[in-house]
TIRO-2110 file (N, C-alpha, C; in Angstrom, 1 decimal):
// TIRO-2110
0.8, -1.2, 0.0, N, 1, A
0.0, 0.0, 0.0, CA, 1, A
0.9, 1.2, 0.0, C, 1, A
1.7, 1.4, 0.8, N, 2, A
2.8, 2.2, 0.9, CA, 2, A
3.4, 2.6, -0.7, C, 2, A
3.8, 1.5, -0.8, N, 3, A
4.3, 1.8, -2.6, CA, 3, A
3.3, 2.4, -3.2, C, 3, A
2.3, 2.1, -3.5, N, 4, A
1.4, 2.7, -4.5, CA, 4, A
1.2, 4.2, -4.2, C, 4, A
1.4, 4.5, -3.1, N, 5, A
0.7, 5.6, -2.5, CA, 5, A
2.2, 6.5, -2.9, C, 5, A
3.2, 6.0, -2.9, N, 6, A
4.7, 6.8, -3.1, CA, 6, A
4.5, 6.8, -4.7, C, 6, A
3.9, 5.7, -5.4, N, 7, A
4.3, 6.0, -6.7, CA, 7, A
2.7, 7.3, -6.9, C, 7, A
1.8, 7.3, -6.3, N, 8, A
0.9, 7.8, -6.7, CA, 8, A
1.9, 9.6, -6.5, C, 8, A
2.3, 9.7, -5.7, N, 9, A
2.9, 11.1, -5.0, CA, 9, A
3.8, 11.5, -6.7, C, 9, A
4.9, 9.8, -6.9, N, 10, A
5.8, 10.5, -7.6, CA, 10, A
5.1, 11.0, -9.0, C, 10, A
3.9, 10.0, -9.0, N, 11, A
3.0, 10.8, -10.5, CA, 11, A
2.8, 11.7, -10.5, C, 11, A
2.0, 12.3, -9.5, N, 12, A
1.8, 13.5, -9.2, CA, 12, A
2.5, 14.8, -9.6, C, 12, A
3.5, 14.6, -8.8, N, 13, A
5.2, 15.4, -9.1, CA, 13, A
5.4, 15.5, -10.4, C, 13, A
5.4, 14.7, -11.0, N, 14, A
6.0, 14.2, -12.3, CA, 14, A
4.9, 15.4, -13.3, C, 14, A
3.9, 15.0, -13.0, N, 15, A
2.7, 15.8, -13.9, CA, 15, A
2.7, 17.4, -13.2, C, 15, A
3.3, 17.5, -12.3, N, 16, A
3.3, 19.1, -12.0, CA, 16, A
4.4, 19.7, -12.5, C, 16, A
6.2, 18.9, -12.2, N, 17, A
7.2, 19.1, -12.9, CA, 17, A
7.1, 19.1, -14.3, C, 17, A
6.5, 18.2, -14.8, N, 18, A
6.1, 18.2, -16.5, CA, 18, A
5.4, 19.7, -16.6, C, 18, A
4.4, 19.9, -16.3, N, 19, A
3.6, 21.1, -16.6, CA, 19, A
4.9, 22.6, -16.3, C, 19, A
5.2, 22.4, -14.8, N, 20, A
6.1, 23.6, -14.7, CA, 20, A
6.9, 23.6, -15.9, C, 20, A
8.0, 22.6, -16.3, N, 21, A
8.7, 22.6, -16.9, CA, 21, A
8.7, 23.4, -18.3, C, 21, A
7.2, 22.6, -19.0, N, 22, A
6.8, 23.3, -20.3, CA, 22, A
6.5, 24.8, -19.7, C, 22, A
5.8, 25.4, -18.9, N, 23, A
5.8, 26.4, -18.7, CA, 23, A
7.1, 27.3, -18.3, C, 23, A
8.4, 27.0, -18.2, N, 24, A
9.2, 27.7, -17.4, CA, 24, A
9.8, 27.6, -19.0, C, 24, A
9.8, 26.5, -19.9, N, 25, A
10.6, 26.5, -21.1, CA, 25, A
10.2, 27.9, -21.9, C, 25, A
8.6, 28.0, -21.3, N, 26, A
7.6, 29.3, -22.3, CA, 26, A
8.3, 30.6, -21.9, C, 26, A
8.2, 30.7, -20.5, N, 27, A
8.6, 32.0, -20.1, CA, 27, A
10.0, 31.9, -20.0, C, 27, A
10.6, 31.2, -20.3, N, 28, A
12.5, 31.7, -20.4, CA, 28, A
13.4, 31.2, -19.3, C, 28, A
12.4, 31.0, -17.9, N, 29, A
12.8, 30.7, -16.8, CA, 29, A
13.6, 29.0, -16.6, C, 29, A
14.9, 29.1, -16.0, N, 30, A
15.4, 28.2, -15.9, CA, 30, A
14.9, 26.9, -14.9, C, 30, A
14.9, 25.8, -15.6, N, 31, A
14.2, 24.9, -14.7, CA, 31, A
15.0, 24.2, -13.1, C, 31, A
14.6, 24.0, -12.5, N, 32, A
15.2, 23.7, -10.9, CA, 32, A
15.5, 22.0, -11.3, C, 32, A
16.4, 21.8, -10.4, N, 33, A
17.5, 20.6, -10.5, CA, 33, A
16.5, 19.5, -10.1, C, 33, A
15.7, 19.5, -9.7, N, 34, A
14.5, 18.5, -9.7, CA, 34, A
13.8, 18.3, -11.1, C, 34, A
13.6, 19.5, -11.7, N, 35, A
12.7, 19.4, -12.7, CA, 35, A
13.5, 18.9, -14.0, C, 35, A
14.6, 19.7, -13.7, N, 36, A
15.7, 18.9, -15.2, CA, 36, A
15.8, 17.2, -15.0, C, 36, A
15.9, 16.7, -13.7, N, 37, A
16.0, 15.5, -13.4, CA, 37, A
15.1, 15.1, -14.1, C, 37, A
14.0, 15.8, -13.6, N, 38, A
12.1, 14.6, -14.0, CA, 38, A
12.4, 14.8, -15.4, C, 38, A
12.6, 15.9, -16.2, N, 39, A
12.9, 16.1, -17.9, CA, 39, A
13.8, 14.7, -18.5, C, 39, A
14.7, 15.1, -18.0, N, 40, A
15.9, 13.7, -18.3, CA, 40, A
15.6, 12.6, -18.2, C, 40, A
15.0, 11.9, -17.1, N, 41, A
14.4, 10.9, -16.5, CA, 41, A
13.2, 10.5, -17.8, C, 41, A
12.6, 11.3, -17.9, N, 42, A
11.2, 11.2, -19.1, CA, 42, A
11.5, 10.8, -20.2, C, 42, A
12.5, 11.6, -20.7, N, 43, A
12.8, 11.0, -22.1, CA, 43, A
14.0, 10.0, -22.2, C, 43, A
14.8, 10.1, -20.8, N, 44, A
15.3, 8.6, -21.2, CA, 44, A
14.4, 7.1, -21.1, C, 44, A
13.5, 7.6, -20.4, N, 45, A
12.4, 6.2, -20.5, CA, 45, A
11.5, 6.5, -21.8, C, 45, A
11.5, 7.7, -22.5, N, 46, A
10.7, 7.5, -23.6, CA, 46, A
11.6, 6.8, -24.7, C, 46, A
12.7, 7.0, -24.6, N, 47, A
14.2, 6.6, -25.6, CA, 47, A
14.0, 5.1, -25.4, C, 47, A
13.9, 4.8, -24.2, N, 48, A
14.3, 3.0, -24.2, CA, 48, A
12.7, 2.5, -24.1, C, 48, A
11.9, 3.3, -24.8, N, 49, A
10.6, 2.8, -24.8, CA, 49, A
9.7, 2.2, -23.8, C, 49, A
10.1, 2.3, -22.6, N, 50, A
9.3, 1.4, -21.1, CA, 50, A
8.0, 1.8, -20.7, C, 50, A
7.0, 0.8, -20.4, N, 51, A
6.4, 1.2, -20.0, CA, 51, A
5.6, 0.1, -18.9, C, 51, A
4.7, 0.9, -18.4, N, 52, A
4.0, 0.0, -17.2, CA, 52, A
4.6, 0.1, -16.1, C, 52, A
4.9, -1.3, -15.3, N, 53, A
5.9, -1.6, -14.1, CA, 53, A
7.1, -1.4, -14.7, C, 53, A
7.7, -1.5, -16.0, N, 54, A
9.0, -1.4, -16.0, CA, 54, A
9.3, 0.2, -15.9, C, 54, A
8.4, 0.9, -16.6, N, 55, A
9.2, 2.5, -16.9, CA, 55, A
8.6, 2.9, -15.1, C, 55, A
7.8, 2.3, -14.4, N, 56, A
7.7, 2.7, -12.5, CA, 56, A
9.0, 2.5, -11.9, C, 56, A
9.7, 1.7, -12.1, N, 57, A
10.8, 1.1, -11.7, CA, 57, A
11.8, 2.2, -12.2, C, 57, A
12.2, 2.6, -13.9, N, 58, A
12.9, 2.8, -13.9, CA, 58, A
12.7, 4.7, -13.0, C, 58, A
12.0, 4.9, -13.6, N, 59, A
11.6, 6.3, -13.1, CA, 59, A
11.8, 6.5, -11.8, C, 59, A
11.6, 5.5, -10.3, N, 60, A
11.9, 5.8, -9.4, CA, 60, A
13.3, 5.8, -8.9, C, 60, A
14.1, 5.1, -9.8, N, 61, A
15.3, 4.7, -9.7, CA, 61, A
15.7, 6.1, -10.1, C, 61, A
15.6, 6.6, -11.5, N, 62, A
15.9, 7.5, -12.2, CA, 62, A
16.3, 8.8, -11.1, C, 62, A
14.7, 8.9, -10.7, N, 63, A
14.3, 10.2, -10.1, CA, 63, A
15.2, 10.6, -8.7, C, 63, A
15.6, 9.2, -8.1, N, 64, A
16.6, 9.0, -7.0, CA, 64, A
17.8, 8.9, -7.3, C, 64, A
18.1, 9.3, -8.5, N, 65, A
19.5, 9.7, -9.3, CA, 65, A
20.5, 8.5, -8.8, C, 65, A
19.7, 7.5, -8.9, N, 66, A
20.5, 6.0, -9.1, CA, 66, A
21.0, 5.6, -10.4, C, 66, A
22.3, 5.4, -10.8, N, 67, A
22.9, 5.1, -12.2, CA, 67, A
22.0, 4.2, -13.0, C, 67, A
21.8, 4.6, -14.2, N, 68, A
21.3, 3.6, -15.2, CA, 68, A
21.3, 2.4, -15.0, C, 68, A
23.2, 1.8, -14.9, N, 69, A
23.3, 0.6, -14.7, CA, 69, A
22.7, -0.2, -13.8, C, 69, A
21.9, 0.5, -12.7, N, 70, A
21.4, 0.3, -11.8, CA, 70, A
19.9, -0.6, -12.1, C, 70, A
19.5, -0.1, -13.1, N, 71, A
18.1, -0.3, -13.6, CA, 71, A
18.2, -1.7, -14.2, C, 71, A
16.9, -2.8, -13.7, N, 72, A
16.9, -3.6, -13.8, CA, 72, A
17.5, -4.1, -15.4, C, 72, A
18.0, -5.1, -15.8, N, 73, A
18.7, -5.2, -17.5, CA, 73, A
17.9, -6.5, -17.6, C, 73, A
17.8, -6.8, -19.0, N, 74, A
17.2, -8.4, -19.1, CA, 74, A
17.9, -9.0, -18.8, C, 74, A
16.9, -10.1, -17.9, N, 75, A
17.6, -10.8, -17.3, CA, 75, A
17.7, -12.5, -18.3, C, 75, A
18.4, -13.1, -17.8, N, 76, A
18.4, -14.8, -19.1, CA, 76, A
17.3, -15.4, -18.5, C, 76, A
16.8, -16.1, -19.1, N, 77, A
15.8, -16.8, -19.6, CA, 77, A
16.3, -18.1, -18.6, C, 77, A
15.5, -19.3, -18.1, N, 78, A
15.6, -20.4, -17.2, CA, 78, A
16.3, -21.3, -18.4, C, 78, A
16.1, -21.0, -19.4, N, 79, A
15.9, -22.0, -20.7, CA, 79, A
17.4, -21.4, -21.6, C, 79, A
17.7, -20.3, -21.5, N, 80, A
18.9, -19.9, -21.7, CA, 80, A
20.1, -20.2, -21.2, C, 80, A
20.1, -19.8, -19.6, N, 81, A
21.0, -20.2, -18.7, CA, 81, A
21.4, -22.0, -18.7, C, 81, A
20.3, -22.9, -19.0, N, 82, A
20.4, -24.0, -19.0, CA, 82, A
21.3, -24.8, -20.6, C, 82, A
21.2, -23.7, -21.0, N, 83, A
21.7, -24.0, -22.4, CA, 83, A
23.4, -23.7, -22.6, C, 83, A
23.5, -22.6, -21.9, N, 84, A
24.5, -21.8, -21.6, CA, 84, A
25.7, -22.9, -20.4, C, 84, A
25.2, -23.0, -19.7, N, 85, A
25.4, -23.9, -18.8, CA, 85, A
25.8, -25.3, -19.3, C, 85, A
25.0, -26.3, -19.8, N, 86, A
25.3, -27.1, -20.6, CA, 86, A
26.5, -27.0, -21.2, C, 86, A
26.6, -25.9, -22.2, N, 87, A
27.3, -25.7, -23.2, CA, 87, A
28.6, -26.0, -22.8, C, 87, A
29.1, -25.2, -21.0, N, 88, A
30.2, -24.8, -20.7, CA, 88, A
30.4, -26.3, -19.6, C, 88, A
29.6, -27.0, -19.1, N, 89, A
29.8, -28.2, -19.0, CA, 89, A
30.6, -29.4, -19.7, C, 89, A
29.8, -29.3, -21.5, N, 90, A
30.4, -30.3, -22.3, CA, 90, A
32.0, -29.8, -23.1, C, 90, A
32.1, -28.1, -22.8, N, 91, A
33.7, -28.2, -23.0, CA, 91, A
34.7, -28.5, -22.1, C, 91, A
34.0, -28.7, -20.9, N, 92, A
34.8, -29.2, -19.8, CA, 92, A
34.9, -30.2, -19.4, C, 92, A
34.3, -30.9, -20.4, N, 93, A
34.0, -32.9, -20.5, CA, 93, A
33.6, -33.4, -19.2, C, 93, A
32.9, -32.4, -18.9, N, 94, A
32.1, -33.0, -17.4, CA, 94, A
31.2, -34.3, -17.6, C, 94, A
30.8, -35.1, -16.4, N, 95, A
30.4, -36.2, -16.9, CA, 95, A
30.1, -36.4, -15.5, C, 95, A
28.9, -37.4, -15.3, N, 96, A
28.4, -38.0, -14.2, CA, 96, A
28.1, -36.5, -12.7, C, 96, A
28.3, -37.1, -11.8, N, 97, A
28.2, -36.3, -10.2, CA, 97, A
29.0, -35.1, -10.6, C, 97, A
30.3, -34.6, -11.6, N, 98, A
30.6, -33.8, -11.5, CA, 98, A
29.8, -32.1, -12.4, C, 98, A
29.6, -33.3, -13.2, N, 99, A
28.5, -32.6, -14.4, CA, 99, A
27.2, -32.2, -13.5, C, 99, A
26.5, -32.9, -12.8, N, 100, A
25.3, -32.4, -12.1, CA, 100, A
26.2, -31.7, -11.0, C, 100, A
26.8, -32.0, -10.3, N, 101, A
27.5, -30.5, -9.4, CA, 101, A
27.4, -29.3, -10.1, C, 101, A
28.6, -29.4, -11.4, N, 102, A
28.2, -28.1, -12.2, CA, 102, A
27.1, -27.2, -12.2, C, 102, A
25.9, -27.8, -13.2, N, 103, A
25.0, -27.9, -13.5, CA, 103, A
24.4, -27.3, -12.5, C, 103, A
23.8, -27.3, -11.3, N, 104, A
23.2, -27.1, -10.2, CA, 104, A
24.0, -25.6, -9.6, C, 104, A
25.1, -25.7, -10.2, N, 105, A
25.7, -24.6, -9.3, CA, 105, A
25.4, -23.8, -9.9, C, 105, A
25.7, -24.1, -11.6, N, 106, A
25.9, -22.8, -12.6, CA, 106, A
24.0, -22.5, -12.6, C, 106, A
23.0, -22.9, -12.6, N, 107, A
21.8, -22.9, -12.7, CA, 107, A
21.5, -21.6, -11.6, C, 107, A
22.2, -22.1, -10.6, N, 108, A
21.5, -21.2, -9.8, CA, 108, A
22.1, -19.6, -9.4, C, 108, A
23.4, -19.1, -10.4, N, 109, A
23.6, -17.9, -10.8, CA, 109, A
25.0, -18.4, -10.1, C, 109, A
25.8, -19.3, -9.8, N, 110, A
27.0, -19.5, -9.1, CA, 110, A
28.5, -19.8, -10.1, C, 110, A
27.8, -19.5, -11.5, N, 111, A
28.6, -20.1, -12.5, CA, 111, A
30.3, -19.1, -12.7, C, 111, A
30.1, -17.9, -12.2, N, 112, A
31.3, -17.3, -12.1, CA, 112, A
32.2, -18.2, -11.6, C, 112, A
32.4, -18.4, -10.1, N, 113, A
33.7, -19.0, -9.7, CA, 113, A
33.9, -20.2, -10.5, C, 113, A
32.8, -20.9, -10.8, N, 114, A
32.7, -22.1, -11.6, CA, 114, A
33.5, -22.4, -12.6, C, 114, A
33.1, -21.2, -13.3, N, 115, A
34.0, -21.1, -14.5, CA, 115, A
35.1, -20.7, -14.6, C, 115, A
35.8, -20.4, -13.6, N, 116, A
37.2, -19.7, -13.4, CA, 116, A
38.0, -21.1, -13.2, C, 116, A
37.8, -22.2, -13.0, N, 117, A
38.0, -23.3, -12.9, CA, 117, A
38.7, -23.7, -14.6, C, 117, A
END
């Protein structure tokens, strides 16, 4: 409930800073470091096209001037990783208990140290 009620605030803001904005652009007046933010923030989510829960996400992230890289990235597929996984299993001629060790480890996002091996 909390969240909804913060994202309903940050809509709010957003549609006031939008309005100020275009109006401050009219009358000459320079926009305040919040408002450039919410500007910036807008059309970088209109640039990478997001919308729904994703462009809520990025926008609060945004607005909290948390780095891009921050913002959630696609993530792999269960069906990817297992393919991926696999892959780096049969160059490593895994076979039997060692192969399902692998396998289980790399599945479950542990495949860094794994693969340093």
């Amino acid at each position: 409930m909390q969240l909804k009620t913060m994202f309903s605030l940050a809509l709010a803001s957003a549609l006031a800073f939008g309005t100020c904005g275009a109006f401050a652009a009219e009358t000459g007046k320079a926009l305040t470091p919040q408002q450039q933010r919410m500007k910036d923030c807008n059309a970088e989510a209109k640039t990478k096209a997001l919308a729904g829960a994703e462009r809520k996400t990025f926008m609060s992230s945004c607005l909290k001037g948390e780095t891009v890289a921050a913002a959630p990235a696609a993530k792999e597929t269960q069906q990817e990783k297992m393919k991926t996984c696999s892959t780096e299993a049969k160059a490593k001629s895994l076979k039997g208990a060692d192969r399902k060790s692998f396998m289980s480890t790399c599945l479950k996002g542990d495949a860094a140290p794994a693969a340093a091996h």
